[in-house]
C-alpha positions in Angstrom: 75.2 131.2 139.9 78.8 131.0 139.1 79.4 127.6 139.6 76.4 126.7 137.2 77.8 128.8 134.5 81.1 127.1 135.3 79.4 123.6 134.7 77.4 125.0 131.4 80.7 126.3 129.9 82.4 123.0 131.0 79.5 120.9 129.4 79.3 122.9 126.2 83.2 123.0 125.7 83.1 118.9 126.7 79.9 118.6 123.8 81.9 120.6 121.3 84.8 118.2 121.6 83.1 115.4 121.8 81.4 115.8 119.0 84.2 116.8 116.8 85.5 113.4 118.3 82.9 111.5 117.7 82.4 112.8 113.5 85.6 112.3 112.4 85.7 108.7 114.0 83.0 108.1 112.2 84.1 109.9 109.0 87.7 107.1 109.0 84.9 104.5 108.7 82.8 106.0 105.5 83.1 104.0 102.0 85.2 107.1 100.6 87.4 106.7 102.3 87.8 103.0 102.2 87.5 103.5 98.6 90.4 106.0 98.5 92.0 103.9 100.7 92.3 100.7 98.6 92.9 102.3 95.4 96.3 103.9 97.4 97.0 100.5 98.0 96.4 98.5 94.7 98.8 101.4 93.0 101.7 100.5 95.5 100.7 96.9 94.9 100.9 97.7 91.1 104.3 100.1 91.1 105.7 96.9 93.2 105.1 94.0 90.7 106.2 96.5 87.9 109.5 96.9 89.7 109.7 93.4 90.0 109.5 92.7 86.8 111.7 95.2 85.6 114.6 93.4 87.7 113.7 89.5 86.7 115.9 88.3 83.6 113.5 87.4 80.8 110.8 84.8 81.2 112.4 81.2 81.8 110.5 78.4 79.8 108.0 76.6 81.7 109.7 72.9 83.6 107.7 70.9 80.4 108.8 72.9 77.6 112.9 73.2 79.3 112.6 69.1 79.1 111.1 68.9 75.6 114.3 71.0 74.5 116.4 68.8 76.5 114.7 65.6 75.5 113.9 64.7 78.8 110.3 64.2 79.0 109.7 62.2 82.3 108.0 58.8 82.0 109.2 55.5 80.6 110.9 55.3 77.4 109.2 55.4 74.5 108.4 51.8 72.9 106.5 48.8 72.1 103.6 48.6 74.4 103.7 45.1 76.7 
């Protein structure tokens, strides 16, 4: 009699666990928390690029419009067709 209570309270304590186990295993998978997740994640992505920017010196002109300023526009020379 004893050792069949000791196996009941062994498998119910072993059940309990398990299934606390078991639900919040399967809770780290649900779209909430995916959800919650990602949106952590695009914020650092977004507080990053902002402190990027912050530290870049203004925006350099594009290679095309740098040459036109130069006037160095790459190419032959302008002229007469042949």
């Amino acid at each position: 009699m004893i050792g069949r209570l000791f196996w009941l309270a062994l498998g119910a304590v072993l059940g309990v666990a398990g299934y606390r186990r078991l639900a919040a295993f399967a809770r780290s998978f649900s779209p909430v928390t995916r959800a919650q997740a990602l949106g952590r994640f695009t914020a650092d992505v977004r507080e990053g690029m902002e402190m990027y920017m912050e530290r870049q010196p203004g925006d350099p002109p594009s290679t095309l419009e740098g040459q036109r300023r130069h006037g160095e526009l790459p190419g032959p020379p302008a002229g007469p067709a042949h």
